[in-house]
N, C-alpha and C positions, 0 to 999 in steps of 0.2 A: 646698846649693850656694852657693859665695860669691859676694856681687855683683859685678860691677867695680869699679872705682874710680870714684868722682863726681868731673867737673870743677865747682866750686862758685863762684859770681863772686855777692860782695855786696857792694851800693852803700852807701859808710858814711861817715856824716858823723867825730864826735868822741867825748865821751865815751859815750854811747846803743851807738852803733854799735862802738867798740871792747869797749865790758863784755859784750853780745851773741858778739862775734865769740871771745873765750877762751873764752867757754862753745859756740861751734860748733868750736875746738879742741878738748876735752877729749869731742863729742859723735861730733867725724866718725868715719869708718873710716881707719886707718892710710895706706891709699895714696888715699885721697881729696886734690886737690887745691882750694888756695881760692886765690881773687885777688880781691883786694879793690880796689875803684874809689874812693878817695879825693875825699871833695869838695876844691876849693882858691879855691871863693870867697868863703872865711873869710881868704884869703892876704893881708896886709897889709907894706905897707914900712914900719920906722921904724929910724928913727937909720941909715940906708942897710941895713939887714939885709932881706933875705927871711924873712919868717916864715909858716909855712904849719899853723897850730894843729892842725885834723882827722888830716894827716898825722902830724904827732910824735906826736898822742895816740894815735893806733892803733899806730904804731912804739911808742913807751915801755911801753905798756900791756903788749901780745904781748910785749916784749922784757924784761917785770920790770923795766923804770925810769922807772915812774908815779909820782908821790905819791900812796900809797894812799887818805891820805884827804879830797884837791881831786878826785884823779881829771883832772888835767893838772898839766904841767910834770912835772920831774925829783923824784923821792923825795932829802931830805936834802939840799933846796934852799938858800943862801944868797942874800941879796939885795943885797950889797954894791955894786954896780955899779946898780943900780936906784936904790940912797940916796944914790950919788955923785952921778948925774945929777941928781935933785932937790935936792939941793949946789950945782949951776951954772944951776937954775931950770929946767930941764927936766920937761915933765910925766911924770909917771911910773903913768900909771892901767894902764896895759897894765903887765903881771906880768912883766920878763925876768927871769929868777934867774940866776945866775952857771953853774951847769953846762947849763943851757939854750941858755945864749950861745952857746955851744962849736957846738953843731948848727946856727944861725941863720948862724955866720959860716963855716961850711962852706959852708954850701948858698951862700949868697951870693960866695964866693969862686971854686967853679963855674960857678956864672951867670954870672959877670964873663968866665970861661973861655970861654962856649961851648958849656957840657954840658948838655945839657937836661934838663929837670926827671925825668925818669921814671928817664934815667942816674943823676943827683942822691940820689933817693930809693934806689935798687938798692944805691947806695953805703953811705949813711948806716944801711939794714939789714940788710949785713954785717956793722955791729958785733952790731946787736940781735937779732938771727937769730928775727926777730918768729912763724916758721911759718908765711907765707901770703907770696901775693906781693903786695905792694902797687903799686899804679899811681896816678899820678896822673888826676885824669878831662880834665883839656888841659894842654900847654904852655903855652898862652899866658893872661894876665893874665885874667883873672875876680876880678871882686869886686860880694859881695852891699852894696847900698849903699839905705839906711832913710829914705824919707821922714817927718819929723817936726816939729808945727807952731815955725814960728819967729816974730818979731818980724812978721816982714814976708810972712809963707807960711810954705811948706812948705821948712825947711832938708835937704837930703839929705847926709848923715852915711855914713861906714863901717862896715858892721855891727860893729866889733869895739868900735868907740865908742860905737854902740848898747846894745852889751851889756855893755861891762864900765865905762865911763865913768858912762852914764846908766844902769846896772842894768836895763834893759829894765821902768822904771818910767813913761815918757812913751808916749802914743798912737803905733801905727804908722797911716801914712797913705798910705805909700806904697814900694814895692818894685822894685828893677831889679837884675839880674845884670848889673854893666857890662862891657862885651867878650865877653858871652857870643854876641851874635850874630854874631861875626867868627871865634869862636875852633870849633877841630877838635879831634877826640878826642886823647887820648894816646895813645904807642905801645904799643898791646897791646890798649889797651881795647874794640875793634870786636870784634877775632879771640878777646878772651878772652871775651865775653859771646855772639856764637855757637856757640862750641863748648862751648857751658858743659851741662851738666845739669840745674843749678837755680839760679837765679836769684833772690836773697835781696833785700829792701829790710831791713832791720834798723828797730828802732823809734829811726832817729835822727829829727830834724828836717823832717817834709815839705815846709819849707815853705824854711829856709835851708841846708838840706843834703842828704835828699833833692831835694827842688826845683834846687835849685845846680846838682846835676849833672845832672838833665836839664832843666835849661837850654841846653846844649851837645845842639845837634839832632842831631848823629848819635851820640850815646849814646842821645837817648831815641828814636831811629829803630831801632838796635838792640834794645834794651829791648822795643820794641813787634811787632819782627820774627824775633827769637830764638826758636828752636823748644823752648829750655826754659821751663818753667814756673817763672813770677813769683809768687812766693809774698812778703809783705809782712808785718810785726806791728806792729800799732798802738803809738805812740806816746802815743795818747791813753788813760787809763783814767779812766770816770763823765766829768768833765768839767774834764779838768784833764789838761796834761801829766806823765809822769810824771817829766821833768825837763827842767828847762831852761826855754826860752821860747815854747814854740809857743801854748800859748794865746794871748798874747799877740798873735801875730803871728796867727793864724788870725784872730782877733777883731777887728782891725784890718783884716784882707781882706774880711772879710762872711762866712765860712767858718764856719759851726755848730763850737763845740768839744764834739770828737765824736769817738769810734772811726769811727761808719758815717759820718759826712761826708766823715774825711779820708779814707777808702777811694773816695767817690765822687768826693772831690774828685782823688784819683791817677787813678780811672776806671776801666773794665773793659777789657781788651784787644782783643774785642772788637767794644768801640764806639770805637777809637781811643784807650784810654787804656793803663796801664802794668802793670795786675793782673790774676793770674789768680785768685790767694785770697788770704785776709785775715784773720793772726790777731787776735781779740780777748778780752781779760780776762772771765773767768768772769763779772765782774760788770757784763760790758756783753751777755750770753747773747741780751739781748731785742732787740739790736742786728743778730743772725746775719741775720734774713729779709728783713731791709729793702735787707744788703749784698748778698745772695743776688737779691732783685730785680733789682739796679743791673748784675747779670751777673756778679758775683763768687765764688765760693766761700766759705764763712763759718766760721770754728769757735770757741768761745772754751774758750783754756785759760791757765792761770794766767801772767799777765805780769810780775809780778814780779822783778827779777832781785836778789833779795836780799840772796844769797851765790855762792860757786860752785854748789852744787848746785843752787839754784833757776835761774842759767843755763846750766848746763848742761843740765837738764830743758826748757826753751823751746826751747833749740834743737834737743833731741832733737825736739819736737813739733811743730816747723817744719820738720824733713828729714821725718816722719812724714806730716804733712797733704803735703806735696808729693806 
């Protein structure tokens, strides 16, 4: 007998969360639907554009126009307008490439409009026809912003200066989601993660992208109140991100770098936290019972997402454990 269709809502940072989510394409059932909860306090202003990084790279990605091998930005990128700028003395550490631009001054030409960001985004993935519906996770401004020591203290910086200026090579010391306590969900985002089935963290960022969006309390009120089941995969393999910069940041917070920390560190459901189970890499196996204590469900299977087949097989095993 055939199952129904699943309504499917995963919380996805950038690149992590979009390479995950092709391979939950290629895994789901035909009339299964996804909506995906976009972090946007990676969202940064420069040279007056709105730039919303998480977003595009899950639009580009789903939509075949990634650079395969950054894994962000546009594939068959020029930089010509980036070398200009640095022409007129302009710093130029942040990446715009010239067909990039093009979506930046969209969205920003909107926003001047009136159109709100969720509108924004609907827009910009009719071109991409990405397969999922994407959502922003609020309207309004959020930005992850990095305590780091300075001259005088603690200078606080924008994550994206964090990461791509200073390569996420200086001490974290300190972390704020700014305007996340003022800011409300996006439109869809409550009623899409109620009515959902299952409910995905994907192995982005727990800490500036998972984290991010439920920063914004009536996501992570929903998250915690949802009658689907929160199924999560580690981020972490042995003791080290498997991309990106969370160890760093974990490390920085006091937070063991860890499959089973960041699981306790997300919490069990519960006990007030966000998970119901928790995949982790084969070779973190000895990790299962300690998650399993903490009220979690546990399983380890191979994390890796390699190529297609190998994400596509994860996510087969994360619709499976659920």
């Amino acid at each position: 007998m055939r199952t129904p269709p699943m309504k499917i809502v995963v919380l996805s940072g950038g690149v992590g969360g979009a390479r995950f989510l092709s391979g939950l394409l290629a895994a789901k059932a035909p009339d299964d639907e996804i909506t995906v909860i976009g972090n946007t306090a990676d969202d940064i202003w420069l040279f007056g554009m709105r730039v919303c990084p998480d977003l595009d790279t899950v639009m580009y990605t789903l939509g075949n126009g990634i650079d395969p091998e950054r894994r962000w930005g546009r594939t068959d990128e020029t930089w010509n307008a980036k070398e200009e700028l640095g022409a007129y003395g302009e710093e130029t550490w942040f990446g715009l490439g010239d067909r990039d631009l093009a979506t930046h001054l969209i969205r920003t030409k909107l926003l001047h409009e009136g159109v709100g960001l969720a509108e924004i985004t609907a827009r910009l993935c009719e071109r991409w026809q990405p397969g999922v519906r994407l959502l922003p996770m609020t309207e309004q401004e959020v930005e992850t912003h990095i305590g780091v020591d300075g001259a005088d203290g603690i200078d606080t910086i924008h994550f994206q200066e964090y990461w791509i200026r200073l390569g996420a090579k200086v001490p974290v010391r300190e972390l704020e989601f700014r305007g996340a306590e003022a800011a409300k969900a996006g439109p869809g985002v409550i009623d899409a993660i109620h009515g959902a089935d299952l409910v995905i963290l994907p192995p982005s960022n727990p800490i500036v992208s998972i984290g991010a969006i439920l920063s914004v309390d009536e996501v992570a009120e929903a998250v915690r109140t949802t009658k689907a089941p929160v199924v999560g995969v580690s981020p972490i393999i042995g003791t080290a991100a498997v991309r990106g910069m969370a160890d760093q940041l974990l490390e920085g917070l006091g937070i063991e770098i860890s499959a089973g920390a960041v699981a306790r560190h997300l919490g069990a459901r519960s006990t007030g936290g966000v998970l119901d189970a928790w995949l982790v890499d084969t070779s973190d196996e000895a990790a299962v019972v300690s998650i399993e204590e903490a009220g979690i469900r546990a399983k380890a299977v191979p994390l890796y997402m390699n190529d297609d087949a190998t994400t596509a097989q994860l996510a087969r095993d994360t619709l499976a454990f659920a």
